[in-house]
NUNU-470900 format. One record per residue (C-alpha): residue in three letters; residue number from 1; x, y, z. Coordinates in nm, 4 decimals, always signed. Example, Ala and Ser with C-alpha at 12.3 -4.5 7.8 and 13.67 -1.06 7.14 Angstrom:
BEGIN
+------+------+----------+----------+----------+
| resn | resi |       xx |       yy |       zz |
+------+------+----------+----------+----------+
|  ala |    1 |  +1.2300 |  -0.4500 |  +0.7800 |
|  ser |    2 |  +1.3670 |  -0.1060 |  +0.7140 |
+------+------+----------+----------+----------+
***
This chain:
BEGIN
+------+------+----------+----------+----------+
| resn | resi |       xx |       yy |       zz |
+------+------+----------+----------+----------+
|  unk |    1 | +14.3529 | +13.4601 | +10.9027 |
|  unk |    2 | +14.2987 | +13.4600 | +10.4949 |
|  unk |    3 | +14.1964 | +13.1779 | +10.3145 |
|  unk |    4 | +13.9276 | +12.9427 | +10.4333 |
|  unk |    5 | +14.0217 | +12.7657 | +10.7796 |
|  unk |    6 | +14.1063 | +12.4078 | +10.7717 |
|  unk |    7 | +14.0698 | +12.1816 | +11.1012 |
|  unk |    8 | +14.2140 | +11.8054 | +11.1017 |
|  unk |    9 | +13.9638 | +11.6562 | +11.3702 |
|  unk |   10 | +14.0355 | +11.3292 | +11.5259 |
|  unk |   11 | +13.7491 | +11.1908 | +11.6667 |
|  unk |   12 | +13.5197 | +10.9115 | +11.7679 |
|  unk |   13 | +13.1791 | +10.8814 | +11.4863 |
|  unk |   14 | +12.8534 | +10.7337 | +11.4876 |
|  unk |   15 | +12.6105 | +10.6629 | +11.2140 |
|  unk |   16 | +12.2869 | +10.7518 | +11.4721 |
|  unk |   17 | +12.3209 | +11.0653 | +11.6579 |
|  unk |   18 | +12.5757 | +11.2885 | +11.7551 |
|  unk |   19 | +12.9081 | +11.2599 | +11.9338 |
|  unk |   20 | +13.2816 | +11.2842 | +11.8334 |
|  unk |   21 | +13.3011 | +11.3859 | +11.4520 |
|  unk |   22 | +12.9495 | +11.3284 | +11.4256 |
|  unk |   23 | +12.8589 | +11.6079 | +11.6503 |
|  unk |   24 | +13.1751 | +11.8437 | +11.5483 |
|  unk |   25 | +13.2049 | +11.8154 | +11.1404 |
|  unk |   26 | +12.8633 | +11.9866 | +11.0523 |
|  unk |   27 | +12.8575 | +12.2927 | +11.3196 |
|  unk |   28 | +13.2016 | +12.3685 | +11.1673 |
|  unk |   29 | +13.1447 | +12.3348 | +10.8163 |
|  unk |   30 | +12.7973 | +12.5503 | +10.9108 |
|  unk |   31 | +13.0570 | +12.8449 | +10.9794 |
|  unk |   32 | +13.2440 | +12.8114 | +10.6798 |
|  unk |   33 | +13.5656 | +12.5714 | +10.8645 |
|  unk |   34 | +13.6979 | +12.3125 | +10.6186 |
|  unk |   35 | +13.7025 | +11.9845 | +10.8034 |
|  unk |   36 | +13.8882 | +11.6792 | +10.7589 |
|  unk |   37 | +13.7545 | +11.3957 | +10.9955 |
|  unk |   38 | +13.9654 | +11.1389 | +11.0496 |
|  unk |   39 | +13.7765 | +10.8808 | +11.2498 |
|  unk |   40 | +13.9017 | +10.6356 | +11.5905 |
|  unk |   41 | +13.5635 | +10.4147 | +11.5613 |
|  unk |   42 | +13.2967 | +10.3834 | +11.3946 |
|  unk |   43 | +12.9811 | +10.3022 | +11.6000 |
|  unk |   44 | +12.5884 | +10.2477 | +11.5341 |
|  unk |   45 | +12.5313 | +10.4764 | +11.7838 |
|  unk |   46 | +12.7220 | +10.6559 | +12.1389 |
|  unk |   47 | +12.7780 | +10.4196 | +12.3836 |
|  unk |   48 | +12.5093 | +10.6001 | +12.6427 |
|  unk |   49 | +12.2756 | +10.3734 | +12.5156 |
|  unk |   50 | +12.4725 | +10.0857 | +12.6585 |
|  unk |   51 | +12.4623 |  +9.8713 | +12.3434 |
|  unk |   52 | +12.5940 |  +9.9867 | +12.0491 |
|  unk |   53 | +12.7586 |  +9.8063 | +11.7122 |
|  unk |   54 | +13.1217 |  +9.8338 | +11.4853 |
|  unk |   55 | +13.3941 |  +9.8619 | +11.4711 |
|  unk |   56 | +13.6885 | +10.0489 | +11.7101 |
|  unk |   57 | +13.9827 | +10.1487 | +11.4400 |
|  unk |   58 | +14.2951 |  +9.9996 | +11.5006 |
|  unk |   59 | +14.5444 | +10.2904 | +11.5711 |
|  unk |   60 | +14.7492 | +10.1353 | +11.2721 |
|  unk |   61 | +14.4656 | +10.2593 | +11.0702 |
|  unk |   62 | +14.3746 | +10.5865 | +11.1992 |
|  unk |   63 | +14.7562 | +10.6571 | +11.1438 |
|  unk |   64 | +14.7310 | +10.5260 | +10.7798 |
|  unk |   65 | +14.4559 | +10.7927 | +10.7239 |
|  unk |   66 | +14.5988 | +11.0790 | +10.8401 |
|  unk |   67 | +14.9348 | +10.9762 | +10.6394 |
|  unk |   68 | +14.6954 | +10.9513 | +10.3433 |
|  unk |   69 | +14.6321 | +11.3039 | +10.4020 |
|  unk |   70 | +15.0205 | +11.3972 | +10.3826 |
|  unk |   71 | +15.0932 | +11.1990 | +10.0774 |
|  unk |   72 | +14.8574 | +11.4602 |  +9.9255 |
|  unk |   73 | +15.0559 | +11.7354 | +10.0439 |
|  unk |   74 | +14.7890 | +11.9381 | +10.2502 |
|  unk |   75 | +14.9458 | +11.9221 | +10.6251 |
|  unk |   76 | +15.0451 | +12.2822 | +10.5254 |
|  unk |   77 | +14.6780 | +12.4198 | +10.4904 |
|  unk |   78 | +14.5758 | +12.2737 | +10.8880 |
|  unk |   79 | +14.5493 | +12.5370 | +11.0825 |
|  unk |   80 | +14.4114 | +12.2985 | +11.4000 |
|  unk |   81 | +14.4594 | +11.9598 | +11.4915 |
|  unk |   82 | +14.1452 | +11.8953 | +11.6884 |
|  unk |   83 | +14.0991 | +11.5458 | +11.9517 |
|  unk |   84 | +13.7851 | +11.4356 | +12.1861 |
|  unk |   85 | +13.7839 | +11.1243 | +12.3497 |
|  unk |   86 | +14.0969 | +10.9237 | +12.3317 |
|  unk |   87 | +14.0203 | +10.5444 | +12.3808 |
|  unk |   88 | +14.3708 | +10.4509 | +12.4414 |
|  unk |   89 | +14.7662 | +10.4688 | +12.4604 |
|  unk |   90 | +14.8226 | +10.3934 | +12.1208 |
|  unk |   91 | +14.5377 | +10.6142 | +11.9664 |
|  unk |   92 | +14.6981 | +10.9106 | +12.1619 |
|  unk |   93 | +15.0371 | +10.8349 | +12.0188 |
|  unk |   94 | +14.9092 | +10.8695 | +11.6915 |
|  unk |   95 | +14.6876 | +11.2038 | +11.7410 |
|  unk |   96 | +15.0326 | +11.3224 | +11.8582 |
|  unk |   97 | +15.2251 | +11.2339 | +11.5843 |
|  unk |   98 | +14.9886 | +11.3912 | +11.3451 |
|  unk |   99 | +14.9826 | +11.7187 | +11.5539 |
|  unk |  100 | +15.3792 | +11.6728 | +11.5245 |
|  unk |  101 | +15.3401 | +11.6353 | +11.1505 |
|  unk |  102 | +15.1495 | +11.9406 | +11.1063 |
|  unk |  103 | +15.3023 | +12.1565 | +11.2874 |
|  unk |  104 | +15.6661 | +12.0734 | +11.1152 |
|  unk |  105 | +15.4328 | +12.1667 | +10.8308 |
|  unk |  106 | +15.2173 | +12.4929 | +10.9238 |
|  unk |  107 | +15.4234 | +12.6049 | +11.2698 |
|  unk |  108 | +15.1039 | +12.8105 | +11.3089 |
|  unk |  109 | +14.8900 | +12.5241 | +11.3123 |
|  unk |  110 | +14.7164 | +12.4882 | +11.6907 |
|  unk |  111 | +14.6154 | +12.1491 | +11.8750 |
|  unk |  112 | +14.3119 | +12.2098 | +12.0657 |
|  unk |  113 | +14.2320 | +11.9273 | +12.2641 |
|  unk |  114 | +13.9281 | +11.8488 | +12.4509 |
|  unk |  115 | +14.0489 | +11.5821 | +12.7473 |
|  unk |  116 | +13.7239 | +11.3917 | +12.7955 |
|  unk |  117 | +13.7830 | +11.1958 | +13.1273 |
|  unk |  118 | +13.4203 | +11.2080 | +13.2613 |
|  unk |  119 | +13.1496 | +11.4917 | +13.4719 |
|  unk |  120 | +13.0354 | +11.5641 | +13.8229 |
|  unk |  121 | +12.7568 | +11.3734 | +13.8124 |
|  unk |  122 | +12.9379 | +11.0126 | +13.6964 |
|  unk |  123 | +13.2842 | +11.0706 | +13.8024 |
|  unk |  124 | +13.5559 | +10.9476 | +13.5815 |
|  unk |  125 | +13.4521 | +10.7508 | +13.3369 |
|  unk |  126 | +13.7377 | +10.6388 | +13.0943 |
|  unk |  127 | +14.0434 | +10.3689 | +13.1837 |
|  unk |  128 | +14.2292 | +10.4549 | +13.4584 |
|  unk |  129 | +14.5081 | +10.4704 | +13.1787 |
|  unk |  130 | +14.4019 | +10.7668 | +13.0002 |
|  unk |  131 | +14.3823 | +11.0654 | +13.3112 |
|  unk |  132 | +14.7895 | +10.9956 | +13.3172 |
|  unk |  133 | +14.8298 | +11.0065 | +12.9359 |
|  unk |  134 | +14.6482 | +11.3246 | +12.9576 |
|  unk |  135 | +14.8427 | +11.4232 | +13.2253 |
|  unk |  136 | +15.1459 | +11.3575 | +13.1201 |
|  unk |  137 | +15.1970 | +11.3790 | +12.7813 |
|  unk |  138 | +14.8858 | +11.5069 | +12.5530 |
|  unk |  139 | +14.7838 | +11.8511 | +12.7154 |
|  unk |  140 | +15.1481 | +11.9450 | +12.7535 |
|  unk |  141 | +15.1385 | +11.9243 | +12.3409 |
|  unk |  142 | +14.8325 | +12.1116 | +12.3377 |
|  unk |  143 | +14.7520 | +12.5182 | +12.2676 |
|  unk |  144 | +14.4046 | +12.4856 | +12.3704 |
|  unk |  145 | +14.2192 | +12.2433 | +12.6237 |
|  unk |  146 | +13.8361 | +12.2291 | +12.6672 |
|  unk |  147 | +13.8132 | +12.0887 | +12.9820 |
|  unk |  148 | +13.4727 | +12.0724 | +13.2293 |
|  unk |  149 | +13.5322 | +12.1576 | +13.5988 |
|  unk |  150 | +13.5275 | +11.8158 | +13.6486 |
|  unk |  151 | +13.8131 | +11.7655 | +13.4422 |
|  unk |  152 | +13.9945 | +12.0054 | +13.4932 |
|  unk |  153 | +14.0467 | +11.9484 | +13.8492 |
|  unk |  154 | +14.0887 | +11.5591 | +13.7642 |
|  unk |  155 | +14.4038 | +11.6941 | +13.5201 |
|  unk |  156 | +14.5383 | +11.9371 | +13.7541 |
|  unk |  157 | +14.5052 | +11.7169 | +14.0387 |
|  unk |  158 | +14.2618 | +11.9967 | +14.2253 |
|  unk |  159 | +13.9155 | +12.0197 | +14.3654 |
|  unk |  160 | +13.8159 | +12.3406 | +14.1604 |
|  unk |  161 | +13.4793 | +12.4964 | +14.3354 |
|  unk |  162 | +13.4828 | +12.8922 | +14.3837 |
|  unk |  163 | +13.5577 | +13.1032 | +14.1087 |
|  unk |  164 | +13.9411 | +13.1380 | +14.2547 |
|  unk |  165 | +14.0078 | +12.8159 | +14.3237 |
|  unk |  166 | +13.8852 | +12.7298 | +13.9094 |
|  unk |  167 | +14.0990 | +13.0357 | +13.7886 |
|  unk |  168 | +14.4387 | +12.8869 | +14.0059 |
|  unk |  169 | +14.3719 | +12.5447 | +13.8708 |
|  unk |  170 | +14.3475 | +12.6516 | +13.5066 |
|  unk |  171 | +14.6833 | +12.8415 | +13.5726 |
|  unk |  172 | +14.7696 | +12.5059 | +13.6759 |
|  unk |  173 | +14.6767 | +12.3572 | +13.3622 |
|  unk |  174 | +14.8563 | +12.6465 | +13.1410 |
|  unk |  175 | +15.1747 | +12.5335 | +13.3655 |
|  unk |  176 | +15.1734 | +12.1935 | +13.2230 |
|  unk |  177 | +15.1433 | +12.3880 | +12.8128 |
|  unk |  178 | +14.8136 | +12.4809 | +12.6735 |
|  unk |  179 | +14.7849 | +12.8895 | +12.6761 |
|  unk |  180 | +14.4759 | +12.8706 | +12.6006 |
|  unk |  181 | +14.1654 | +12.7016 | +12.8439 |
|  unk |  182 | +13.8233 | +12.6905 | +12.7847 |
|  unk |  183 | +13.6434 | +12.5676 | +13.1208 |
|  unk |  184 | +13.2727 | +12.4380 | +13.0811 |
|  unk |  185 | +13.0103 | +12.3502 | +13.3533 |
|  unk |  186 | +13.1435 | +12.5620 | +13.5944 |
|  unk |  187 | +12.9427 | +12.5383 | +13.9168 |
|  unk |  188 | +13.0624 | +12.8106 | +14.1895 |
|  unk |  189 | +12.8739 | +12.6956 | +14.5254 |
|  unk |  190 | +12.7127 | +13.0608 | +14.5423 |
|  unk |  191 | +12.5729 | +13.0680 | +14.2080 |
|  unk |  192 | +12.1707 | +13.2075 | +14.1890 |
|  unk |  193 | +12.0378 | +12.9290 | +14.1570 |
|  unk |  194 | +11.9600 | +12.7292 | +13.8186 |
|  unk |  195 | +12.2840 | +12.8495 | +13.6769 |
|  unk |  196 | +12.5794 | +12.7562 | +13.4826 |
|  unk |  197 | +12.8664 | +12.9063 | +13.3547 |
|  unk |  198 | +13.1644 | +12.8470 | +13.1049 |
|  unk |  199 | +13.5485 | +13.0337 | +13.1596 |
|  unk |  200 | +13.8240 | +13.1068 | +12.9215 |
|  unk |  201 | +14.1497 | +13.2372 | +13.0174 |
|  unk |  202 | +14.4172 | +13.3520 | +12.7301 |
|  unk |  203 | +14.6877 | +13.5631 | +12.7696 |
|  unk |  204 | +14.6166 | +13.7578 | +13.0928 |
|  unk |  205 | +14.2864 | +13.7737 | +13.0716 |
|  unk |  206 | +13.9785 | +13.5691 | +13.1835 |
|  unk |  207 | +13.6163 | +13.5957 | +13.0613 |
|  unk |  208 | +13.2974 | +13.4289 | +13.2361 |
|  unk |  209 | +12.9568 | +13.3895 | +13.0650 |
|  unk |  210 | +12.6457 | +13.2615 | +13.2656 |
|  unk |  211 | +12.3417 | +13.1123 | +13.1218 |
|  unk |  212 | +12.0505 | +12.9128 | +13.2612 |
|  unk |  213 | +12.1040 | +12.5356 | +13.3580 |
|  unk |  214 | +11.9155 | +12.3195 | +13.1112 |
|  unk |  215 | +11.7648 | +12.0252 | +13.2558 |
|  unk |  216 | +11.9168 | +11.7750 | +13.0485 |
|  unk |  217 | +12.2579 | +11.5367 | +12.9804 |
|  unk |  218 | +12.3456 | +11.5978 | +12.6305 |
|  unk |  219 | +12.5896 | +11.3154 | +12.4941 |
|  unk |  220 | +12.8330 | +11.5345 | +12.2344 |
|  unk |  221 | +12.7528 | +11.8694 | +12.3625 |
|  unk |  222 | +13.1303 | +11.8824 | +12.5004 |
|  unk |  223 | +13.2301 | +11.7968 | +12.1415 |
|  unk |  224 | +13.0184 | +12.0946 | +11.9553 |
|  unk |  225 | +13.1694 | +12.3305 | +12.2115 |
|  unk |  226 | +13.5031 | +12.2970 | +12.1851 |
|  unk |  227 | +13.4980 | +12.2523 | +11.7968 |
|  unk |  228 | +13.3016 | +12.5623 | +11.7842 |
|  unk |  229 | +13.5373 | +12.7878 | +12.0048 |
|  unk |  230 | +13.8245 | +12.6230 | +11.8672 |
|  unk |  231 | +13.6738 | +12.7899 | +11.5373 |
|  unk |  232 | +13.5666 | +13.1249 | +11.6838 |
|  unk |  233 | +13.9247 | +13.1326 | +11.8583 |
|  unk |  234 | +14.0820 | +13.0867 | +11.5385 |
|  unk |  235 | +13.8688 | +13.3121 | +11.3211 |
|  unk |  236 | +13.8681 | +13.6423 | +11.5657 |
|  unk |  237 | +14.1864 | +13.5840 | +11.7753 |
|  unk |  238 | +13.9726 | +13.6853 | +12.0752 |
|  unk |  239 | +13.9069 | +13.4048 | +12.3773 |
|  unk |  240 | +13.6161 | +13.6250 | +12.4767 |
|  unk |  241 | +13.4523 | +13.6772 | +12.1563 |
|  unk |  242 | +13.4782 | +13.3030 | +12.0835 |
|  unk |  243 | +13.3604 | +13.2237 | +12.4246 |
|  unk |  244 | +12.9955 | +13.4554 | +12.3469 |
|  unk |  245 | +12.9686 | +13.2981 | +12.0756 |
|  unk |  246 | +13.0047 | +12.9504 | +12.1600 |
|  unk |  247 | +12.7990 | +12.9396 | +12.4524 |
|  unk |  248 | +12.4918 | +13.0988 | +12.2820 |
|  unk |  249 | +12.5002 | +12.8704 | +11.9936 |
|  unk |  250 | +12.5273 | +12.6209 | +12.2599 |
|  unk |  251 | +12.2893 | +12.7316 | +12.4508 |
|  unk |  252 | +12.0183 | +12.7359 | +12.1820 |
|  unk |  253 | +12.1541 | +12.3637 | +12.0465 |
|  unk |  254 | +12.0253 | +12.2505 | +12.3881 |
|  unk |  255 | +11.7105 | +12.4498 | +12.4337 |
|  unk |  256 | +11.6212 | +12.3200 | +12.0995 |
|  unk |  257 | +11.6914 | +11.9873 | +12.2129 |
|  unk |  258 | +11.4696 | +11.9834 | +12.5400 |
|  unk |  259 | +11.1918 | +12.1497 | +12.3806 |
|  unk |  260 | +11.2137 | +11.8528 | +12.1180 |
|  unk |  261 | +11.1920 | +11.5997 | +12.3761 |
|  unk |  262 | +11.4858 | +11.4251 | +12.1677 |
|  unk |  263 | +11.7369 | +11.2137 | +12.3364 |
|  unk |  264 | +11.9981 | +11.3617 | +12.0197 |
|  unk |  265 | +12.1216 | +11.6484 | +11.9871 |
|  unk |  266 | +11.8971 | +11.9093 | +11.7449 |
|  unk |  267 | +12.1704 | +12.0020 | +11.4909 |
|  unk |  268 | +12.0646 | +12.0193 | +11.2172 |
|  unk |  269 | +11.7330 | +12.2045 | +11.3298 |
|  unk |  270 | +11.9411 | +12.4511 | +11.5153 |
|  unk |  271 | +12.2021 | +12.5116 | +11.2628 |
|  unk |  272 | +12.1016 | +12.8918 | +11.2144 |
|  unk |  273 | +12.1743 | +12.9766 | +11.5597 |
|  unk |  274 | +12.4960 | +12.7958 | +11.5121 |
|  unk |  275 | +12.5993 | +13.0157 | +11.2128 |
|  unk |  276 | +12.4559 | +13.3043 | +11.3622 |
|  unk |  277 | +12.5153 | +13.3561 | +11.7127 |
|  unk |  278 | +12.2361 | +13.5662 | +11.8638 |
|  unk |  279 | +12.4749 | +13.6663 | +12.1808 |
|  unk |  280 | +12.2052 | +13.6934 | +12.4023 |
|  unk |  281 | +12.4264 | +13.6492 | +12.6948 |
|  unk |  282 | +12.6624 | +13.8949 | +12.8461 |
|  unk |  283 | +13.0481 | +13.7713 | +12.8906 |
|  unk |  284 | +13.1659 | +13.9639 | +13.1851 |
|  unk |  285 | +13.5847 | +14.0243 | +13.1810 |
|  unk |  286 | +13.7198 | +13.8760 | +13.4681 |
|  unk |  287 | +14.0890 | +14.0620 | +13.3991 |
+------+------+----------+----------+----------+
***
């Protein structure tokens, strides 16, 4: 791709920590992405913490933004439209209007969309409202989704568990649109113990990386992943390149993290390893 890439990333934000745009903007920028954040709230802090301050955006105003942006004439130069955590209807109609608006614009232009719904451990965790929207009408509209196994069974309306069983529900998921799927937290039952592993599929082929299970929840380590294989993805054109390289600059992000003894994520601390992947792990092709 020539020229400098260009992501539109519609996200939640915090001043303390690192979630949404907070967690997404710098890792990108760290690899050389130009990133416009367009922000759904603006909190002191992620909502983990169970109080938190400011302000949730009216979608009125997050649209207002992002037709800002237009007026200046740069939907053209977005090569991704990129979405975490959707609060509500009305924010998702207007994340889907802009990814309407830019690709009228740049018909190259990709929505990668990570569908946040919730994890193994905690279950679904957002309105019972936003698994349909999903469902129904935002992954249909996307190229890429960044699902967990979690959700991706939640979406698909399957109980992903084995390897086969995760591979037939992400063909279920590239049914309903996306080509692209990027799988994280994948936990086969026969896995050596104190594993993980992350999946992308593209095309016809599948690739599987496994790395060590940290012992740790990381609030907006869904959000650096898929902003940084959304990047990789569009930089090399390869699912399984982009896949290496997220999950070791992942990997080390949380390592970094532990060792710290740091409820936030180490960014900025472990921004080498995000701009230079050290691909310490092996991705195995799958097909």
């Amino acid at each position: 791709m020539a020229g400098v890439t260009t992501i539109l990333s519609i996200q939640s934000s915090v001043a303390y920590g690192h979630v949404g745009n907070s967690a997404a903007v710098f890792p990108l920028q760290r690899l050389g992405v130009e990133v416009w954040p367009v922000n759904t709230v603006h909190f002191s802090n992620h909502t983990g913490y169970g109080a938190w301050r400011g302000p949730l955006l009216p979608a009125d105003d997050v649209r207002e933004v992002i037709t800002g942006i237009e007026e200046r004439e740069a939907m053209p130069a977005i090569d991704a439209v990129l979405s975490g955590y959707q609060g509500g209807e009305e924010i998702g109609d207007v994340i889907l209007d802009a990814v309407a608006r830019v690709k009228t614009a740049n018909p190259d232009a990709i929505y990668a969309c990570d569908p946040v719904m919730g994890n193994a451990k905690s279950g679904c965790f957002v309105h019972p409202a936003i698994p349909v929207l999903l469902r129904e009408r935002v992954v249909p509209q996307a190229d890429l989704i960044t699902p967990n196994q979690f959700e991706l069974g939640f979406l698909t309306e399957t109980e992903p568990e084995s390897l086969e069983d995760t591979l037939a529900s992400v063909e279920r998921a590239r049914d309903m649109g996306p080509s692209t799927v990027l799988v994280t937290s994948v936990l086969q039952p026969d896995r050596p113990e104190g594993t993980i592993e992350m999946l992308a599929v593209d095309g016809d082929s599948a690739w599987i990386v496994q790395t060590p299970q940290l012992p740790m929840k990381a609030n907006g380590s869904g959000d650096v992943t898929a902003a940084l294989f959304t990047a990789h993805l569009l930089d090399t054109g390869d699912a399984g390149v982009a896949l290496g390289r997220t999950v070791s600059s992942v990997f080390d992000l949380l390592q970094r993290t532990l060792d710290s003894g740091a409820r936030e994520l180490q960014l900025v601390q472990s921004q080498q390893e995000i701009a230079e992947p050290r691909m310490q792990f092996e991705v195995q092709q799958l097909r």
